[in-house]
Kinemage of the C-alpha trace (Angstrom):
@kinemage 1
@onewidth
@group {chain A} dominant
@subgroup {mainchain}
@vectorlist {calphas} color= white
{ca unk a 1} P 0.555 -5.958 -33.204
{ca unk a 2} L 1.746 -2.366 -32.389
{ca unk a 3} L 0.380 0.901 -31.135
{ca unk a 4} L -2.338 1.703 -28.879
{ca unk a 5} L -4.093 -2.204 -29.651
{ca unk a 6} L -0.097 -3.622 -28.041
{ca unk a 7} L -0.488 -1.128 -25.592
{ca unk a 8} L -4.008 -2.088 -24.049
{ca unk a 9} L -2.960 -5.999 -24.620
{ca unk a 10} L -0.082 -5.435 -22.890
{ca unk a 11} L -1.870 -3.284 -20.001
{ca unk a 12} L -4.475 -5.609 -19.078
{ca unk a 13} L -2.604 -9.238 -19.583
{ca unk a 14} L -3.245 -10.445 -16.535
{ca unk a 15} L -6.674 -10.453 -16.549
{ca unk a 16} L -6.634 -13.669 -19.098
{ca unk a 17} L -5.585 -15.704 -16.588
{ca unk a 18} L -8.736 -16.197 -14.431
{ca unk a 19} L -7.808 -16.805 -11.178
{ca unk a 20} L -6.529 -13.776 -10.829
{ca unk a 21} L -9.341 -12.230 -12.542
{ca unk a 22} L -11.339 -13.467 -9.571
{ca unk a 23} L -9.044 -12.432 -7.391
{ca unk a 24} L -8.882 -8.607 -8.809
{ca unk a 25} L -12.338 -8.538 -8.601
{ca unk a 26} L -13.026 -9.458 -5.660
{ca unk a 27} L -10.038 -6.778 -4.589
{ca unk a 28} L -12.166 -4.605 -6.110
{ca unk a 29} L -14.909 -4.191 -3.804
{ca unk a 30} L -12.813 -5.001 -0.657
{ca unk a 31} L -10.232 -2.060 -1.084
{ca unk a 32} L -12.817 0.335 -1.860
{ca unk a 33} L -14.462 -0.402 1.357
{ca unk a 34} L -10.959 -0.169 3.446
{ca unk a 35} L -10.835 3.536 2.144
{ca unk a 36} L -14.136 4.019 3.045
{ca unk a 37} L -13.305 3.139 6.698
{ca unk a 38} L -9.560 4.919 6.423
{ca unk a 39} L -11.369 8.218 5.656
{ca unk a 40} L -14.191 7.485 8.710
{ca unk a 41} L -11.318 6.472 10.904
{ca unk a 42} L -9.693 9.243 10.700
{ca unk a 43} L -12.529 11.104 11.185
{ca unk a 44} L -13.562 9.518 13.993
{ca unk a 45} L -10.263 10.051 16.109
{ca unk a 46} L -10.160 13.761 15.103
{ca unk a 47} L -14.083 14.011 16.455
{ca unk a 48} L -13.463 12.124 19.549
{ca unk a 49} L -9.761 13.815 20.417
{ca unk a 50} L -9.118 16.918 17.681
{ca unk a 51} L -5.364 15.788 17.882
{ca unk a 52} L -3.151 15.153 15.253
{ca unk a 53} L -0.665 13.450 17.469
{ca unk a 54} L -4.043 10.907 18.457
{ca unk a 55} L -4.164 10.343 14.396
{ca unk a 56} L -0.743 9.379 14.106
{ca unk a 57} L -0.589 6.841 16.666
{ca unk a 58} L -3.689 5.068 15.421
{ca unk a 59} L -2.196 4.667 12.266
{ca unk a 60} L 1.087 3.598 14.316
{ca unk a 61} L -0.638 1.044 16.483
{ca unk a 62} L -2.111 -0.308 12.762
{ca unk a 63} L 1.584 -0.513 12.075
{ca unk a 64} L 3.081 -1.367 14.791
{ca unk a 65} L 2.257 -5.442 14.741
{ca unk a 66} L 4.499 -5.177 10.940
{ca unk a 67} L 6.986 -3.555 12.457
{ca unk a 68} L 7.807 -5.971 14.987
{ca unk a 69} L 6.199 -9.533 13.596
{ca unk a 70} L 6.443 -8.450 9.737
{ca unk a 71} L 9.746 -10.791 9.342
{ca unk a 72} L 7.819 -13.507 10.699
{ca unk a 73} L 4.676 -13.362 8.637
{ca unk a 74} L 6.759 -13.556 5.698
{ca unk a 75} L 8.072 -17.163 7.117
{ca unk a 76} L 4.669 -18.067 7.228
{ca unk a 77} L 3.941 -17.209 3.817
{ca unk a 78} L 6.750 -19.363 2.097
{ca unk a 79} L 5.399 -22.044 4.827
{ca unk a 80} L 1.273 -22.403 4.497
{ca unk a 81} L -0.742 -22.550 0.982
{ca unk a 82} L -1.454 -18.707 0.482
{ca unk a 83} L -4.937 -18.938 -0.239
{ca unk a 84} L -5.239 -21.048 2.950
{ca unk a 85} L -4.133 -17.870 4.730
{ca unk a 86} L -5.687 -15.561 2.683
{ca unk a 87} L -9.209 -16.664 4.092
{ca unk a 88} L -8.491 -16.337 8.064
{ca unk a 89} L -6.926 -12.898 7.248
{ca unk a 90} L -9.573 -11.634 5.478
{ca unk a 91} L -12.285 -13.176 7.694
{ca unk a 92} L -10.703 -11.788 10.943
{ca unk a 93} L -10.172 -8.327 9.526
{ca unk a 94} L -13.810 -8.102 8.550
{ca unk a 95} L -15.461 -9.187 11.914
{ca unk a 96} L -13.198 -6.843 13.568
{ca unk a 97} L -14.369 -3.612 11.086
{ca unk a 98} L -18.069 -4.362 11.679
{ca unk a 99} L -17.687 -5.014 15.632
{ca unk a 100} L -16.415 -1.531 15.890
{ca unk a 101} L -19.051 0.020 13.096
{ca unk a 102} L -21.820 -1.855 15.497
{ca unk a 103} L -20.321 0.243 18.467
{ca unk a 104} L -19.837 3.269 16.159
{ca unk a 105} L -23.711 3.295 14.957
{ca unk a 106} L -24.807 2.418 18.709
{ca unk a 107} L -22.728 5.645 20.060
{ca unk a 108} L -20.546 3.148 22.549
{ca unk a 109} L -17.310 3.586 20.675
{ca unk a 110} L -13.961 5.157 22.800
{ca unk a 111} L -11.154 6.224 21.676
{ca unk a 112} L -9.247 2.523 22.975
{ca unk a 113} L -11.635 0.944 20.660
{ca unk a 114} L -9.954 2.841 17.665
{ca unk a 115} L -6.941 1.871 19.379
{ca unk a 116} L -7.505 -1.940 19.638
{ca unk a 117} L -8.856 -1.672 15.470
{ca unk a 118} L -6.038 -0.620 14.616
{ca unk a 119} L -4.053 -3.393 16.575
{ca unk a 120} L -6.242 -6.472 15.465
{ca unk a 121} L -5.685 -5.246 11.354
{ca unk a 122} L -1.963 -4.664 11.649
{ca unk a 123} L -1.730 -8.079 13.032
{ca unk a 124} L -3.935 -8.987 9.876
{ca unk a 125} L -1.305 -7.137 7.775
{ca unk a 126} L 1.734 -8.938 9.506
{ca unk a 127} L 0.169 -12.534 7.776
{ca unk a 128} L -1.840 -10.830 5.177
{ca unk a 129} L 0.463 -8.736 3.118
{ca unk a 130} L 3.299 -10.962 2.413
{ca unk a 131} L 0.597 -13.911 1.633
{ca unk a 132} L -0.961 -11.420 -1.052
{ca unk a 133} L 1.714 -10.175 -2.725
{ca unk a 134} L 3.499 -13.524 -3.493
{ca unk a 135} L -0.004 -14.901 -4.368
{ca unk a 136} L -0.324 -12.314 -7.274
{ca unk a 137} L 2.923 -14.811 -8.525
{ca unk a 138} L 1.409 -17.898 -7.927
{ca unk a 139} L -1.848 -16.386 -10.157
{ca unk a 140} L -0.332 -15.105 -13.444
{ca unk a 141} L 3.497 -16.216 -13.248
{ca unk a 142} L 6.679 -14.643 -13.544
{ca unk a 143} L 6.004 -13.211 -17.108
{ca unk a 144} L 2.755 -10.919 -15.866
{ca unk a 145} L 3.707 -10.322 -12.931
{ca unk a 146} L 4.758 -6.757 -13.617
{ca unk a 147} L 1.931 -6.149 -14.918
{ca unk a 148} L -0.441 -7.809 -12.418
{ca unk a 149} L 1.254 -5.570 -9.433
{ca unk a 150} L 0.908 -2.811 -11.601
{ca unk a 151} L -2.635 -3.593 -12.422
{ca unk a 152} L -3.221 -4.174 -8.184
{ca unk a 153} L -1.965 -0.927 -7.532
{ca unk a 154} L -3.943 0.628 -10.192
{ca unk a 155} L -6.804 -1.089 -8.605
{ca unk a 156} L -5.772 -0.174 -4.944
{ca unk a 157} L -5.962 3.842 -6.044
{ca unk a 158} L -9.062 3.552 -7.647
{ca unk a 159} L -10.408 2.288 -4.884
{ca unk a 160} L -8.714 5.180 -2.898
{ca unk a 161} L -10.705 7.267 -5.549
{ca unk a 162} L -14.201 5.859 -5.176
{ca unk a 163} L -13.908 4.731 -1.341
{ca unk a 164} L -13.526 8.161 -0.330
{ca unk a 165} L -16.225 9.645 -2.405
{ca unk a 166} L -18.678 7.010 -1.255
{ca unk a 167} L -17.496 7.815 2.727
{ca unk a 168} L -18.013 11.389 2.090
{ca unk a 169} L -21.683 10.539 0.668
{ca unk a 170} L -22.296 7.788 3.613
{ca unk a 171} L -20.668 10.141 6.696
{ca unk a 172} L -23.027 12.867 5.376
{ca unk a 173} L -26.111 11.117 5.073
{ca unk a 174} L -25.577 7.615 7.093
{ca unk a 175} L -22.905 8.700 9.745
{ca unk a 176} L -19.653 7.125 10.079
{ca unk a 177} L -20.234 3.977 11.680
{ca unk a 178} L -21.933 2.876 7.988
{ca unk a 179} L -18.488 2.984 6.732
{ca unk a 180} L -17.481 0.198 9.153
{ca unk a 181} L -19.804 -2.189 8.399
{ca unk a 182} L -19.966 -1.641 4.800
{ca unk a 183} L -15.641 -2.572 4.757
{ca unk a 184} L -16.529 -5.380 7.225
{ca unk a 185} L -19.082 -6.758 4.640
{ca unk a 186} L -16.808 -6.499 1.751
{ca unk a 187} L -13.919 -8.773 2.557
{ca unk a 188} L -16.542 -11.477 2.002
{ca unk a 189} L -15.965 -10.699 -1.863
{ca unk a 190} L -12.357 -11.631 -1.282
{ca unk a 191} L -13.458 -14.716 0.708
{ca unk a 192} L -15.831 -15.658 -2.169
{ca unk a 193} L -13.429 -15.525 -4.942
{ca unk a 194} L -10.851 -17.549 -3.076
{ca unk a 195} L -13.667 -19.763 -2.972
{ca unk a 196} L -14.127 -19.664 -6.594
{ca unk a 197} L -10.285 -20.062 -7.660
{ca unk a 198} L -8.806 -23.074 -9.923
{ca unk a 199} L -6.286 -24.768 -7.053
{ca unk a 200} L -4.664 -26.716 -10.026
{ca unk a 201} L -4.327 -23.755 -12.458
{ca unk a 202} L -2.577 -22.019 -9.221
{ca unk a 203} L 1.441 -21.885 -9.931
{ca unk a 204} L 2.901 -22.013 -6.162
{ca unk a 205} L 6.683 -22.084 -5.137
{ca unk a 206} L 7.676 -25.221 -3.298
{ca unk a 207} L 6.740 -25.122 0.452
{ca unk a 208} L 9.145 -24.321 2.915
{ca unk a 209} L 9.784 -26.585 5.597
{ca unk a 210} L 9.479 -26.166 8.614
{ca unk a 211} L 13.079 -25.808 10.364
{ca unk a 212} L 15.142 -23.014 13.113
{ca unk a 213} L 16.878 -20.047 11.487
{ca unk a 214} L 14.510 -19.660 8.969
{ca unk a 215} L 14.065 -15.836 9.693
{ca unk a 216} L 17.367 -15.157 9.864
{ca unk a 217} L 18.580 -16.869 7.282
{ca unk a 218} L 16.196 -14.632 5.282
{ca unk a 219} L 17.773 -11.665 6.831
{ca unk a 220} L 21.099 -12.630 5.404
{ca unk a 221} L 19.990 -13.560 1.935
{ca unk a 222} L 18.682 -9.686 1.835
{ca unk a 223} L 21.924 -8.250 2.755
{ca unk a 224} L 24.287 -10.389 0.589
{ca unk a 225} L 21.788 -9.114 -2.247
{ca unk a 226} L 22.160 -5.881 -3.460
{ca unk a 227} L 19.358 -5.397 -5.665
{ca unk a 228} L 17.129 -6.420 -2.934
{ca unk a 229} L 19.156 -4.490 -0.201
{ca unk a 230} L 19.024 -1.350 -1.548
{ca unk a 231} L 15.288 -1.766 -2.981
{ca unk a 232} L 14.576 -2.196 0.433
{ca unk a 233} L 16.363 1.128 2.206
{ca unk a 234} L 15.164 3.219 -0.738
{ca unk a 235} L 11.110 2.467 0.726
{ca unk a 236} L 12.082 2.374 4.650
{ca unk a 237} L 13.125 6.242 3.807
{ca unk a 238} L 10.115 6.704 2.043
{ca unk a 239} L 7.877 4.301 4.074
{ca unk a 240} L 8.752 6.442 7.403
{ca unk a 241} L 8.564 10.209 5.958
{ca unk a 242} L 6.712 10.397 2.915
{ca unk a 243} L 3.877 7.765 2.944
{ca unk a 244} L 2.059 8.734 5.997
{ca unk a 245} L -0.725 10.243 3.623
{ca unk a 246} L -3.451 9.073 6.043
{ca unk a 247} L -2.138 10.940 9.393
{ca unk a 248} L -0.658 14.879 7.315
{ca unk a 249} L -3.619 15.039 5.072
{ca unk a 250} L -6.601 14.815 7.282
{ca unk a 251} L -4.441 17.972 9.024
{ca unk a 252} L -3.499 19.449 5.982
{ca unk a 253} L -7.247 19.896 5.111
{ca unk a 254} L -8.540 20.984 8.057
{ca unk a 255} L -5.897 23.089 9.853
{ca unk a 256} L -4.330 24.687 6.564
{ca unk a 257} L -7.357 25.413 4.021
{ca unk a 258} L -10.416 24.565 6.532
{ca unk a 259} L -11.834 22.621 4.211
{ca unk a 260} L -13.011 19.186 6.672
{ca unk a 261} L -13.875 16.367 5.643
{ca unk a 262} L -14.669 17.284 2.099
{ca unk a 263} L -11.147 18.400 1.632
{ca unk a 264} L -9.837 15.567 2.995
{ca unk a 265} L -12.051 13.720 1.082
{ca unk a 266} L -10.803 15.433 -1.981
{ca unk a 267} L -7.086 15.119 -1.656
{ca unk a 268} L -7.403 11.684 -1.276
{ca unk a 269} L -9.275 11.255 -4.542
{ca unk a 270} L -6.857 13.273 -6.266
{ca unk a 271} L -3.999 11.087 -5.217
{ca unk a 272} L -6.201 7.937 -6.386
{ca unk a 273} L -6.979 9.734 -9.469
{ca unk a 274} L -3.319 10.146 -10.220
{ca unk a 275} L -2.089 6.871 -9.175
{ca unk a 276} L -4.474 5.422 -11.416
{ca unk a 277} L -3.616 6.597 -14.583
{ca unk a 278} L 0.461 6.070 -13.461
{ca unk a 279} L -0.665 2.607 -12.307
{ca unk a 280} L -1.699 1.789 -15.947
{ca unk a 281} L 0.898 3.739 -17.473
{ca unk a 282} L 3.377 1.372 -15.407
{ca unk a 283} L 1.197 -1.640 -16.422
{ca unk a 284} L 1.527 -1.063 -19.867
{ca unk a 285} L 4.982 -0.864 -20.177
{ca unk a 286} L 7.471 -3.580 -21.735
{ca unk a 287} L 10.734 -2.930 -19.319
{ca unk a 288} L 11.693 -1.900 -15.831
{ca unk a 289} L 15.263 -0.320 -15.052
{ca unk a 290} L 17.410 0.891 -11.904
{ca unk a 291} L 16.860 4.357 -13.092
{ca unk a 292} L 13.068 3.724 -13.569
{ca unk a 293} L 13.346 3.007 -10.019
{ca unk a 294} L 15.226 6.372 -9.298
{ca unk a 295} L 13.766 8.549 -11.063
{ca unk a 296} L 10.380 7.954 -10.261
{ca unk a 297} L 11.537 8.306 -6.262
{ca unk a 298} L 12.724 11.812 -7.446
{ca unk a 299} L 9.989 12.531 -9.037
{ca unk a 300} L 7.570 11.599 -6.183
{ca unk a 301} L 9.488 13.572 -3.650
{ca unk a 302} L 9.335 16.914 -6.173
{ca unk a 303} L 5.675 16.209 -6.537
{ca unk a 304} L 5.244 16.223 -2.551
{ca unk a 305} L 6.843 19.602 -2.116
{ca unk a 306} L 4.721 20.342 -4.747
{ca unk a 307} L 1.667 20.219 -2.966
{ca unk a 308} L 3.304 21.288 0.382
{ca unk a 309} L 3.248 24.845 -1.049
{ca unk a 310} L 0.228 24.597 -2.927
{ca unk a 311} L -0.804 27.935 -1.499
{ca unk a 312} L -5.000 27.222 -2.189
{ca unk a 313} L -6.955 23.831 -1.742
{ca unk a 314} L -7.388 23.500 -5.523
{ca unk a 315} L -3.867 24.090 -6.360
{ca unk a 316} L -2.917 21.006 -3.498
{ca unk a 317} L -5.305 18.589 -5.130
{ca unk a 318} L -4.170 19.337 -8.571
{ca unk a 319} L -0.337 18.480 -6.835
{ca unk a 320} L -2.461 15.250 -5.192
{ca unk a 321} L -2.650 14.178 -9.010
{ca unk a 322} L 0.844 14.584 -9.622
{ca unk a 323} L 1.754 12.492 -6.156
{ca unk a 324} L -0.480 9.437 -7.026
{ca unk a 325} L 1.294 8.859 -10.647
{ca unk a 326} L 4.333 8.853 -8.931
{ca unk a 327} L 3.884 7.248 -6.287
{ca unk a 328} L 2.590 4.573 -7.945
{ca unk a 329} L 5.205 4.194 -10.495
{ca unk a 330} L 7.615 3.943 -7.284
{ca unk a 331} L 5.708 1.127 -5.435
{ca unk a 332} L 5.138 -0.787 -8.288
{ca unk a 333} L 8.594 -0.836 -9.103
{ca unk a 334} L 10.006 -1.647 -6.172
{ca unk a 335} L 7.466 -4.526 -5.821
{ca unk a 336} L 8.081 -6.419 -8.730
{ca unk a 337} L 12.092 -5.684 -8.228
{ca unk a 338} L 12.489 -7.811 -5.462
{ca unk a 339} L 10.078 -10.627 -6.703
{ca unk a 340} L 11.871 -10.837 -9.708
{ca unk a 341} L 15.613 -10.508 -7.928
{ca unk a 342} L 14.223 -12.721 -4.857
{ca unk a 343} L 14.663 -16.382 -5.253
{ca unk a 344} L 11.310 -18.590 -5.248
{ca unk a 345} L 11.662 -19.633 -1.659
{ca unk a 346} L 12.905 -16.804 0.092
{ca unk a 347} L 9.816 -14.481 -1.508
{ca unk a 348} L 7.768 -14.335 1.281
{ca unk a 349} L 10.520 -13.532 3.948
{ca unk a 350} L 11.779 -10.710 1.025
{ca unk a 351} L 7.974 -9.675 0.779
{ca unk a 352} L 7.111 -9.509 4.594
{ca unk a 353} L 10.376 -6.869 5.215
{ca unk a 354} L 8.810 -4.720 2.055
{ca unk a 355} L 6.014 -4.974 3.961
{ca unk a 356} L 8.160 -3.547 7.281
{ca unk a 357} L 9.703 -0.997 4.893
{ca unk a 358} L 6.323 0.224 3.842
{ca unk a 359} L 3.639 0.107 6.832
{ca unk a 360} L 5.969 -1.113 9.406
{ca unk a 361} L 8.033 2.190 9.701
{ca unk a 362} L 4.206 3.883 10.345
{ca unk a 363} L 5.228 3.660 14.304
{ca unk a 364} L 7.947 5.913 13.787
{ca unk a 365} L 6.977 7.761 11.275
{ca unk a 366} L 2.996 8.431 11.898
{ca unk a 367} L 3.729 10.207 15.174
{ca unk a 368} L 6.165 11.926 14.233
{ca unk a 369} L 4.678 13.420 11.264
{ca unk a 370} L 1.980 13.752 12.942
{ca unk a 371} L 3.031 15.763 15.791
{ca unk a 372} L 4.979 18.035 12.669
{ca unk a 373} L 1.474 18.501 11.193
{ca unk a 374} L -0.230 19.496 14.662
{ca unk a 375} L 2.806 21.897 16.235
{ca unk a 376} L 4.822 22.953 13.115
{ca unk a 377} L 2.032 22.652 10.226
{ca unk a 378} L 0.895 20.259 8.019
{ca unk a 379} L 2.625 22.373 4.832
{ca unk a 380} L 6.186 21.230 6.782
{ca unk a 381} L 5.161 17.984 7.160
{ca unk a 382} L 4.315 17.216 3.530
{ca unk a 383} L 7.853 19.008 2.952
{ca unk a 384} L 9.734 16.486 5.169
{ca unk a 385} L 8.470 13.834 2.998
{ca unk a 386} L 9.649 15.283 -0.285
{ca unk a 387} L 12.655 15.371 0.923
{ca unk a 388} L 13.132 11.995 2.222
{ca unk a 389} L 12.089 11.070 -1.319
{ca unk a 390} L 15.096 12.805 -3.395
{ca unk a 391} L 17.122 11.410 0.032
{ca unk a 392} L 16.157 8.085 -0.991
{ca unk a 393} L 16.063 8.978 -4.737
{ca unk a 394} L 19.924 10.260 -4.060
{ca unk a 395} L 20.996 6.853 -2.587
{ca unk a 396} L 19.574 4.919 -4.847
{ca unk a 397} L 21.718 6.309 -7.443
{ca unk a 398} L 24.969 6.284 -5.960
{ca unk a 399} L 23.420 2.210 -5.489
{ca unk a 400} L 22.626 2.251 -8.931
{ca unk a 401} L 26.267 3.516 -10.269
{ca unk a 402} L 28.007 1.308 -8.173
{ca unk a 403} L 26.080 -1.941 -9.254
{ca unk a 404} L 26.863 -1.042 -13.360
{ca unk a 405} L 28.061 -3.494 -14.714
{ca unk a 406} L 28.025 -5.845 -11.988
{ca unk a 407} L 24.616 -6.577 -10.631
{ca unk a 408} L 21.068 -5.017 -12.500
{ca unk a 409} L 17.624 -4.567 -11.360
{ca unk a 410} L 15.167 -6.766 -13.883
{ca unk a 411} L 14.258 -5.388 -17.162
{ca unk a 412} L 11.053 -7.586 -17.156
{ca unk a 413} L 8.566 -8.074 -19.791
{ca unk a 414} L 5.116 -8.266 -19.526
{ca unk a 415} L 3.435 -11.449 -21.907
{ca unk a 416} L 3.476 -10.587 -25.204
């Protein structure tokens, strides 16, 4: 079979397998309400404080616990049965979102309440996003599982597409406490398919026991391994500077095209928009190489500064398109690299400092950026991070050149 018909086969593979099905639908509905409450979250601070600098350390203190625990969340991971995990994360992120939409709707809610959110989910995160990832390998195998991340972060995007337009709707008609409770509600759709899940047609990696040095030992595995190694610097760059999306754009709309909500809205969307048809573009493809890897860094960073001197609203949302496909193609690269390089029972510990890499540089990063956006402008802000991009783009060549012929990132294939 060739052509479009081995294209779409080879796009949405995963979705045979139905565990996973279960699991990506019940995704679904979750992420779609966690961009429902990023977008009222970030309204909320900017209502209650009008500082960027506030912004950026709520979406620090959400980062914070991953910074400083990730490592150790990963050791749980290769320790506990995943889906085991999976429901007390899920469960204790969703009470959480609905007691502060409760206080929200009743017109109790302080700023420390944001504050102590955003604490309780990144110590979700520190257990949850290790446990996730490595689950989407237990699900569909080593053959998919390209395609299965690709397919998640396709999902994750359209749900930064329609979560957004649904908060704009809700915030405008509801208020923004609805968008609290409605994300609190939805992790019981994870719960449910968990629930709902084959244990036996589950495919996990032998448990770790329990033992001392465990955490450092994983340390030292990622430093004697290249692949990994380098993976790994390439997204704290980007992790710190570029992907702090949720603190520059909220600014970005407001202070730069006055546009509110509805712009933020809007340039959120875009970047969903975009990521979603890269996220399927990277699902449907056969191979992954180092330069993939590179060149879709470099491209990301050109596509920030892109939109950094969009000089009208329309222009930066058209440049939001252009971001998301990138961006996407990045993460999802860089995912499946160091599953496929890691060895089964370090993949947690691997996962957990991608995790680090990727929210747990927020603390740094958020109010930094943040304070950028507020005193410098949001335009030099969005700059910084296109930078850091090629910077990261730049060492991941001069990586890539002196691994040839030595040591290569996978060239995996999705199931034919």
């Amino acid at each position: 079979m060739t052509g479009p018909q081995s294209f779409l086969r080879r796009t949405f593979a995963s979705l045979s397998v139905r565990n996973y099905r279960l699991f990506f639908m019940g995704q679904a509905i979750s992420l779609s309400g966690t961009w429902m409450q990023t977008v009222a979250q970030g309204l909320l601070v900017l209502e209650l404080t009008g500082s960027g600098t506030a912004l950026g350390l709520v979406t620090a203190l959400q980062a914070l616990p991953v910074l400083l625990f990730g490592a150790w969340g990963g050791v749980t991971a290769d320790r506990w049965p995943k889906r085991n995990i999976l429901y007390v994360t899920q469960s204790v992120a969703g009470v959480a979102s609905l007691l502060v939409g409760a206080l929200v709707i009743t017109d109790h809610v302080q700023l420390w309440m944001i504050y102590a959110l955003a604490t309780v989910l990144g110590f979700v995160k520190v257990f949850d996003n290790p446990t996730r990832q490595t689950f989407v390998r237990e699900m569909v195998g080593r053959d998919r599982l390209t395609n299965a991340v690709a397919l998640n972060s396709t999902e994750m995007n359209l749900a930064r597409v329609i979560g957004p337009t649904i908060a704009g709707i809700t915030v405008a008609t509801v208020g923004l406490g609805a968008c609290f409770v409605v994300n609190g509600v939805s992790y019981a759709a994870v719960v449910a398919m968990l629930l709902r899940m084959r244990p036996e047609e589950l495919r996990p990696a032998a448990r770790l026991a329990r033992a001392r040095g465990q955490l450092g030992e994983g340390l030292r595995y990622v430093r004697a391994t290249p692949v990994v190694r380098n993976t790994l610097l390439m997204m704290a760059i980007i992790g710190t500077f570029t992907y702090e999306f949720s603190v520059v754009l909220p600014l970005f709309s407001e202070f730069t095209f006055d546009a509110g909500a509805s712009g933020y809205a809007a340039l959120t969307a875009a970047m969903g928009v975009g990521a979603v048809v890269g996220g399927i573009f990277t699902a449907g493809r056969a191979t992954t190489t180092p330069r993939m890897l590179v060149t879709s860094a470099s491209l990301f960073g050109v596509s920030v500064l892109l939109a950094a001197i969009a000089p009208t609203l329309a222009l930066a949302i058209g440049a939001m398109v252009i971001v998301g496909f990138f961006s996407i193609n990045f993460t999802s690269l860089g995912n499946v690299t160091l599953q496929l390089e890691s060895a089964p029972e370090m993949q947690g510990r691997v996962m957990s400092l991608w995790s680090i890499a990727f929210l747990g540089t927020t603390p740094i990063g958020g109010p930094l950026m943040g304070s950028i956006g507020e005193h410098v402008g949001a335009r030099a802000a969005l700059g910084i991070g296109g930078i850091a991009a090629l910077v990261a783009a730049a060492l991941g060549t001069m990586a890539v050149h002196r691994m040839a012929g030595h040591t290569h990132l996978p060239r995996s294939e999705t199931a034919r």
